[in-house]
N, C-alpha and C positions, 0 to 999 in steps of 0.2 A: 130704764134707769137702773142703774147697777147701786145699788145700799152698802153703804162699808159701815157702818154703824156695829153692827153685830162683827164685821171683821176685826176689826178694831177691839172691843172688846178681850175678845180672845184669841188674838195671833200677836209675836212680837213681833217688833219691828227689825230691822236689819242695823247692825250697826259697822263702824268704821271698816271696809276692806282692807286698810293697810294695817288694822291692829291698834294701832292706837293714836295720839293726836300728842305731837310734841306741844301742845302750848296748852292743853287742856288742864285747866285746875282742880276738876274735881276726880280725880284719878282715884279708883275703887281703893279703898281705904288698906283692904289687905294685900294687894300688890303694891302696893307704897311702902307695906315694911317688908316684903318678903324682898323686892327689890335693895333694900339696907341690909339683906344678909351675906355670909359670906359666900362663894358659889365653890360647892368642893372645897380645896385646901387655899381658895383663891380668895382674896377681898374684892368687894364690892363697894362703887363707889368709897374705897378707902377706910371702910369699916370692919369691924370683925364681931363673932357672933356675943364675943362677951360685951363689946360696948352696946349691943343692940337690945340684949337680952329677949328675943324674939323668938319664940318657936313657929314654925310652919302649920303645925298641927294645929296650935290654937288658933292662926290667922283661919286657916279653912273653915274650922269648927264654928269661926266665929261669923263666917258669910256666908254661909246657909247653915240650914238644919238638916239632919237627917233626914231624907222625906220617906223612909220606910222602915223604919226602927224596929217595926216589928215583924217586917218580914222574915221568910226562912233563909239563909245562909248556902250561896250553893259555890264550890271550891274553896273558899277564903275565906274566913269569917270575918276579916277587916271587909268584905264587902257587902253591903246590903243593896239587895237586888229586888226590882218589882216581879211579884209574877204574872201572866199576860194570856189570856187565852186565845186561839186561834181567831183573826178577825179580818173582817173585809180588806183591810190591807194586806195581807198574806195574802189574800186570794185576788188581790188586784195585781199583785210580783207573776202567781202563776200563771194568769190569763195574760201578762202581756209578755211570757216569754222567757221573764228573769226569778229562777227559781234559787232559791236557797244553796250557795256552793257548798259540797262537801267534798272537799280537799282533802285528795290521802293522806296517812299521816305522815309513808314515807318521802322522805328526801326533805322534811322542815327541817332536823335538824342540822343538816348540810349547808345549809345554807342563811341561816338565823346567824346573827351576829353573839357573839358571847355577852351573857346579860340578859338577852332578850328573849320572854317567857315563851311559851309552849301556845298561850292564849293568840298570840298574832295569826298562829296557825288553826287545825281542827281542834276542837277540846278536846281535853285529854280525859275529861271525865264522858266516857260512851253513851251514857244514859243520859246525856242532856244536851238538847234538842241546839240547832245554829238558830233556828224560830218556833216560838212556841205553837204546839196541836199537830206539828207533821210530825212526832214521835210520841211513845208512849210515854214517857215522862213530862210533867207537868210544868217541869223548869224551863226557861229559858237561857238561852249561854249569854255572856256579857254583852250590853249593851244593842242586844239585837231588838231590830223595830224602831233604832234611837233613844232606847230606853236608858236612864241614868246610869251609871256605876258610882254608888257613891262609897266611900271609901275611908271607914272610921280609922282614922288615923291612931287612937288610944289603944285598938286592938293590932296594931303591926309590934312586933318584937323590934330590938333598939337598930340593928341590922334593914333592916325594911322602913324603918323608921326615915331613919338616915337620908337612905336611896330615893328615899319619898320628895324627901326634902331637897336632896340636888338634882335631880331631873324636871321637878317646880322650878325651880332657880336659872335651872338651862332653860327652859321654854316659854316660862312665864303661861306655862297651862299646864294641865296634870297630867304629863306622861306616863306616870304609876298609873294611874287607869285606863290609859290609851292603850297600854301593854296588854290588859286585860280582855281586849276587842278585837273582832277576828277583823284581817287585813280584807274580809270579803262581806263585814257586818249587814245586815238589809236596814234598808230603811223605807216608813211609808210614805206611800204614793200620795202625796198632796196637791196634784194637778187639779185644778178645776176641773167639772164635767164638757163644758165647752172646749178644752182641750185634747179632752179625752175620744169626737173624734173629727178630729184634723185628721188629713190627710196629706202627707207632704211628699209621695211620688217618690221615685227610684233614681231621678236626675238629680241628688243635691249634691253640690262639688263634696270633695273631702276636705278634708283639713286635717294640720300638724299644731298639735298640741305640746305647748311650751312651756316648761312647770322650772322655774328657776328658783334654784335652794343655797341656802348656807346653815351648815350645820342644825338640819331638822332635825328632828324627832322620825327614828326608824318607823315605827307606828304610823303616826301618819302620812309621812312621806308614799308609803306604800299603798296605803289604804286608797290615799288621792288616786294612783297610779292604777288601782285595781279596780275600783269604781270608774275609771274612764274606761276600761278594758270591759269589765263587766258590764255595762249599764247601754255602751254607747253601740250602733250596728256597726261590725267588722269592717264594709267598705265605705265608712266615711270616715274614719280616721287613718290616715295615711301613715302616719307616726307618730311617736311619745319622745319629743327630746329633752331629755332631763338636763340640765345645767348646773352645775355643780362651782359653785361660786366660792372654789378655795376653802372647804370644808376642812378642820381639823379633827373632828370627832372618829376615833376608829371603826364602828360601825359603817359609815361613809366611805370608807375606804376598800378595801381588799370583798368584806362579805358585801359591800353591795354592788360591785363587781361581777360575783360570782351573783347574784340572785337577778339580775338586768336581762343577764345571760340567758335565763331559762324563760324569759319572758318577751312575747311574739310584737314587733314594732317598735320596741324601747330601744332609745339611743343613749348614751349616757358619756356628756362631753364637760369634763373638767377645764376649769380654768387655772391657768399658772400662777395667779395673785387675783388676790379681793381686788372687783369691778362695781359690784352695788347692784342693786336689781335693774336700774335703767338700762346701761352696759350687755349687763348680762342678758337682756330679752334680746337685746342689738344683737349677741350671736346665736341664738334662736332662730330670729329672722333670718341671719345671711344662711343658714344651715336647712333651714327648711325646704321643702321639695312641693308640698303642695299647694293649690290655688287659695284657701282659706288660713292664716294664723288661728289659733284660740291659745290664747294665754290664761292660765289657772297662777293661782297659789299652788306653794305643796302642803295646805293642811288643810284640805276641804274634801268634800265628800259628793258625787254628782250622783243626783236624784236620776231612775229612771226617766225617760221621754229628754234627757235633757238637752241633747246636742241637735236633734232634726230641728228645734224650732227656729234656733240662732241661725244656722246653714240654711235653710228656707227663706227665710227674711230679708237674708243676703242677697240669693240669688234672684228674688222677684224684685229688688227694687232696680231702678235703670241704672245701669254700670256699675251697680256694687257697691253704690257710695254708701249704705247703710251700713253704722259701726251697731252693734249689740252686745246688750247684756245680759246675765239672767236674773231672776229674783232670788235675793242670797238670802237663803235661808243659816240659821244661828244654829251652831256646835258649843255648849257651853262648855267655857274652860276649863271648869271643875270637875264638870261628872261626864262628859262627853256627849250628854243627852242632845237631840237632835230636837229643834226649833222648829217652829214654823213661822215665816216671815209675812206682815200683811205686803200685799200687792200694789196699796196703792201709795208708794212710797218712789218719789224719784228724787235725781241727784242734785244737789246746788254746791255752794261756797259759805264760806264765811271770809267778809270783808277784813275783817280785824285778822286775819294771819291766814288767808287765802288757802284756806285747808276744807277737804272735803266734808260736807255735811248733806242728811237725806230730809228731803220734806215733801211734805203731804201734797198730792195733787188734787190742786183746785176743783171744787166743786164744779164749776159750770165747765169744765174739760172733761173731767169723769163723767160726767151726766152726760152726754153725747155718744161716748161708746155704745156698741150694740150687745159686745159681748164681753166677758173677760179675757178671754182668752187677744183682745187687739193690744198689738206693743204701744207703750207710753213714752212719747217723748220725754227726755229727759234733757236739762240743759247742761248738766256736768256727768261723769262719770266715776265709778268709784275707783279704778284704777288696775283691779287686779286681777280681774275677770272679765274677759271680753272676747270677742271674733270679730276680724274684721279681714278683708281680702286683702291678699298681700300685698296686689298691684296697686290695690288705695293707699297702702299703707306706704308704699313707696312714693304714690306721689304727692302725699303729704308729708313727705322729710321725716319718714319714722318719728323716732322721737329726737328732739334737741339733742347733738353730741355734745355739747355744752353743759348739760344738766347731771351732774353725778352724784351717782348713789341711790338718792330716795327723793321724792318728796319733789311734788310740782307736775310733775309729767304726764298726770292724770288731767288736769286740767288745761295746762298744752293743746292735749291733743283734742279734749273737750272744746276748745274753741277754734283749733283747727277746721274739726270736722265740722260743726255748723256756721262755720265765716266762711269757708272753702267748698262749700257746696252741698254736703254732704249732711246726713241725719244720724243722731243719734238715741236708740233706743232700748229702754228696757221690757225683755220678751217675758208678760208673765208664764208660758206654756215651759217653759223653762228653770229649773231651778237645782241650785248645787248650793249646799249647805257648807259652812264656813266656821274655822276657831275666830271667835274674835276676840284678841286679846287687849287687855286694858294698859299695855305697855307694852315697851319692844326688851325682850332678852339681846339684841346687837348694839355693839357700838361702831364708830365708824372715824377716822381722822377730821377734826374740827366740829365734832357733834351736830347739833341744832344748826350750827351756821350754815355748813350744808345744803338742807332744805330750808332755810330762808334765803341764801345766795339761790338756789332754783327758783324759788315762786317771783322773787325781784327780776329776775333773767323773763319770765314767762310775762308777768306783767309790765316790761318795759316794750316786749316786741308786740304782745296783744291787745292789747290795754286800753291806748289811746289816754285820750282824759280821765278815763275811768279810774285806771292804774291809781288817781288822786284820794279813791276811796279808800283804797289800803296802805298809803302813802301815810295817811292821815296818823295811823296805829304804827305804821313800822317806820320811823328816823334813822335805822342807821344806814348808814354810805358802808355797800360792801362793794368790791368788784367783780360784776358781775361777765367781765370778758368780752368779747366784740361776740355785736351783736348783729354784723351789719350779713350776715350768710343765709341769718334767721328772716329780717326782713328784707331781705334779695326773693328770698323762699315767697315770701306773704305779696308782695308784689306781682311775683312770675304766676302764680295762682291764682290774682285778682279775685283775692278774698275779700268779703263786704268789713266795715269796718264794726268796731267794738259798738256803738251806739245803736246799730242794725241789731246784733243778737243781743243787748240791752233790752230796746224796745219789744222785737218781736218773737223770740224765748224767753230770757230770763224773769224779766217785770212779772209776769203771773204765778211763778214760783218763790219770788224769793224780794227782799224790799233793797232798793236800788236806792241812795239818800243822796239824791239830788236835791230832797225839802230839806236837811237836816242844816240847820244851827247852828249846834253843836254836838261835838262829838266826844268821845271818852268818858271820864270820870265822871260822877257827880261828888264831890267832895265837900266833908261837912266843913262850914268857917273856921274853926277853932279845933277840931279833934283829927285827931289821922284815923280817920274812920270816910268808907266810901259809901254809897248804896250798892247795894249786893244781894242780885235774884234769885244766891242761894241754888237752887237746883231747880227743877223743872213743873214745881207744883205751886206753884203761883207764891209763894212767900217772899219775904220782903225785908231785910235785915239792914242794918251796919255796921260790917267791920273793916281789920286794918283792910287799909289801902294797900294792895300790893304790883300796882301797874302794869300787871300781863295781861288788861283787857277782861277777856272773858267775861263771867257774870258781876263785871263792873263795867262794862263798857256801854255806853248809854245817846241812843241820838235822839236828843229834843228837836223837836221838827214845826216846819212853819203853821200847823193845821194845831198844833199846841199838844200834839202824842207823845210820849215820853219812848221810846223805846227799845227795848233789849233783842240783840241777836239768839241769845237760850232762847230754845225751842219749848212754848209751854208743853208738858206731855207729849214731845218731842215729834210735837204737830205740827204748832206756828209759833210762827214770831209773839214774842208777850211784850205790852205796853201797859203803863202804871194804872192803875184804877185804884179802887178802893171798897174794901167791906166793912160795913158800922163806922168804926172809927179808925180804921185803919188800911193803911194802901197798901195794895197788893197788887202782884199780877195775872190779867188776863188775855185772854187771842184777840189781839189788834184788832181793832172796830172806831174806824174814824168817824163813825153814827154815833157812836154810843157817849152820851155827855158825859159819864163819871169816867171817862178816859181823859179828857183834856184838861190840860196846866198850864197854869202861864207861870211864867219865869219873872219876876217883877224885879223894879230898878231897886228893890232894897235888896235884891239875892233869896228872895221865898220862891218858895214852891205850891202856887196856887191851885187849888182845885175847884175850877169855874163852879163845878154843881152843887159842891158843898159849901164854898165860900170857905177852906180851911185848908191851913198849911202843912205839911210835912214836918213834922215837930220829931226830934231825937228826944227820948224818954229817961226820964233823970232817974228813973228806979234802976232802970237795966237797958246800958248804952249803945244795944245791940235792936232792943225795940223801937220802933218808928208806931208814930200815932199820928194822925189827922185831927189836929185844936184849932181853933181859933186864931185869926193873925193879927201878931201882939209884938213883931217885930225884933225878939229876941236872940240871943247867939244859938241857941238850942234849932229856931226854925230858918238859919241862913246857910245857903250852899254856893260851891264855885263852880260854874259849867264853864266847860271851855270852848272858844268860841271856832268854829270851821274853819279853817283858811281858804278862803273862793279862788 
């Protein structure tokens, strides 16, 4: 039996692959104003920097601390750097073959775009090491090992200042410190010991790696690019087709050009006008030569070991039907510091706006493993990272031609592959580390409608009855185009229907509200104030009502559970309980008596164990209490009832 207890603890979890969640409400507080700044000479959302009165520096200073304040100071003094001594991960890089680059220093500047430091390339300070204890100096170069760069924004002059702030604003992640980290950075080796020794033979097909961009970040773009060159063995990557999704940034243009050039497998194919990522993988696909895809982001970073285990997977299951994933480890936006992801984390939905979310796998499915090292079914995928054979991919209708830009396509194909025969899985022996940002720096014609005209397209052709669970949260009538090519497709396949991978996937990951009630709000009688779970640590508030669902969105169910799609500590599903006097949230438990409500014909909110209602608190209108039921406007709510 495999214990995650202690994993848990101390590894983070993975978060959104596509960067962020158009409908999420709790959007990290300081990209919510940095996003109200102006970008360069340009306004943002229709703002400018006097109306905002915002500095950048204080948003950063104000979401974390310094975590090394008193370290020593090595190039920059706007940088404070850990120092690290030579350790079992260094010596796990040399013994498997991947040693610290040291890249001459002639020909960087050749080929470095104007702007862009000296740090992308070797340091330019000689005495300080790419990993620290393989030189005599004690320092470490930036951000090597995964180690932070954090970056006091009060010590940069008004100049750097500045630059700081609009390279934040183009990325919505810290490209000032990205600049700072070599295009060849190491990172360590977090694979399990049970991975460590697999064996996976000299037969595994190759594959064409398909990294599709709009206006990155030179830094990471490259970094992505060179960590699949560096990390991955030479004859299993066939090629690197880069995609260039109508980039206007001058960097992108002419010098990266000329730097593709000097670089052995790389293709580099522009697009004539903005396609959107779906599109753009579309000519990846038709372009590629080998028998494997693997589609990356371009601002991720691949761990050593990380390609044989995907391409293995593939090739032992029967005909290839097996899609994969890896375990995406976390790049923090801020300091670039490298994460480590717990493993026992796979993919689902959320019903209320049919957008990717990750959750904890079941106890009695983990229990059954032998080792860690065996892939986990997963019933959704995250989207942005995967391998899958070409020839599958062709005969599940790639992706929707219907679906543009962003958003939906991950799940498409997540119910393709398991309605259609096919499995899907995440490999933990595998792992490529990821920015994940808390917002998207792009825009795109018709915003949001977009990706909800895609997930309404995805759930009209896969859906079935289901499609009614997210019907229930999204009313409007968009058009979503003829759909009749899609289910021509799902027919000719004789794929099993939505209630098959209901029953026999999804149900053990994720709650399915076929009991439920009522769905949405819970709204107080008399106040424009809703119930609201607040964040992820069991609290319990009310405030305004503002009807995007999310941590108001609520399914009373026939077993008398109250409960919320937020993920408590972003494990499980949280349903209403109660502490002393007050209700709270905790991990769904239809045993557990202080979990059940009844709903009674005066409009209260009963609590069988306690005999006491949900009462709104006259001191401060945001507290909820557990009193006595005395039938008041204070303990009355409106639940809205399900349409069957």
């Amino acid at each position: 039996m495999i214990d995650t207890e202690e994993l848990q603890r101390k590894k983070k979890l993975p978060g959104d692959l596509h960067g962020y969640n158009p409908n999420e409400n709790n959007i990290k507080a300081v990209l919510q104003e940095v996003n109200e700044l102006p970008q360069s000479s340009q306004q943002i959302n229709g703002r400018n920097e006097a109306e905002t009165g915002i500095s950048i520096n204080n948003l950063v200073s104000n979401k974390f601390q310094l975590r090394n304040s008193n370290k020593d100071l090595i190039h920059d003094e706007s940088v404070e750097i850990n120092d690290s001594p030579a350790n079992n991960q260094t010596l796990k890089y040399i013994q498997g073959g991947i040693t610290p680059k040291a890249t001459e220093q002639n020909g960087w500047r050749n080929v470095l775009p104007e702007g862009i430091g000296m740090e992308n390339g070797p340091s330019q300070d000689t005495g300080t090491n790419m990993v620290a204890g393989l030189a005599s100096d004690k320092k470490q170069a930036f951000g090597e090992m995964g180690q932070p760069v954090n970056i006091n924004v009060d010590k940069l002059n008004q100049t750097e200042r500045e630059r700081y702030q609009a390279l934040f604003k183009r990325n919505y992640f810290n490209e000032y410190a990205s600049e700072k980290i070599s295009l060849h950075r190491t990172l360590p080796d977090k694979r399990d010991e049970s991975c460590l020794t697999k064996v996976y033979g000299r037969n595994l097909p190759d594959t064409a790696i398909i990294i599709c961009f709009h206006n990155e970040a030179w830094s990471t773009l490259l970094r992505t690019v060179h960590s699949v060159l560096d990390r991955s063995p030479p004859h299993l990557v066939r090629e690197i087709i880069l995609i260039d999704d109508f980039s206007n940034l001058d960097h992108l243009k002419a010098p990266l050009d000329n730097y593709v050039s000097t670089l052995p497998k790389v293709r580099l194919i522009r697009l004539p006008q903005r396609e959107g990522l779906i599109r753009a993988r579309l000519v990846g696909y038709r372009n590629a030569t080998a028998p494997v895809l693997t589609f990356l982001d371009s601002h991720v970073e691949c761990l050593i070991g990380w390609l044989e285990p995907l391409l293995f997977r593939i090739s032992e299951t029967k005909s290839r039907l097996s899609v994969v994933f890896p375990t995406l480890d976390n790049i923090d936006d801020i300091t670039l510091e490298y994460g480590e992801a717990v493993i026992d984390m796979v993919g689902a939905f959320h019903w209320k706006d049919m957008t990717f979310t990750w959750v904890k796998v079941p106890r009695d499915i983990w229990d059954i493993r032998k080792e860690m090292a065996e892939p986990l079914r997963s019933p959704t995928m995250p989207g942005g990272i995967f391998s899958i054979d070409k020839e599958y991919f062709t005969t599940l209708g790639t992706y929707d031609p219907g679906l543009e830009t962003w958003g939906g396509e991950n799940l498409e194909l997540s119910f393709k592959i398991w309605m259609c025969g096919g499995t899907l899985e995440m490999i933990p022996c595998s792992r490529v580390a990821h920015i994940f940002r808390t917002a998207s720096p792009y825009s795109w014609p018709n915003g949001s409608v977009t990706s909800w005209r895609n997930v309404v397209r995805v759930a009209k052709v896969w859906m079935d009855e289901y499609q009614n669970f997210f019907f229930d949260f999204y009313k409007v009538k968009l058009n979503t185009g003829d759909l009749s090519s899609r289910q021509k497709l799902r027919n000719n396949l004789n794929c099993k229907n939505f209630s098959w991978y209901a029953e026999t996937i999804l149900k053990h990951y994720m709650y399915i509200p076929t009991d439920a009630l009522t769905v949405g709000e819970i709204r107080a009688y008399n106040l424009d104030g809703c119930l609201d779970s607040c964040d992820r640590h069991g609290i319990l508030k009310l405030y305004q009502c503002h009807g995007n669902g999310g941590n108001q969105n609520w399914y009373y169910t026939e077993s008398g559970l109250v409960r919320t799609e937020v993920r408590l500590r972003k494990e499980s599903e949280g349903c209403l309980s109660f502490n002393l006097n007050q209700p709270t949230i905790d991990i769904c438990n239809r045993t557990d008596p202080k979990q059940i409500y009844k709903y009674t014909q005066d409009m209260m909110l009963l609590n069988v164990f306690s005999k006491t209602c949900i009462t709104i608190g006259t001191d401060v209108n945001t507290t909820l209490y557990l009193t006595p039921c005395q039938n008041t406007h204070l303990q009355k709510w409106l639940l809205k009832p399900r349409a069957k």
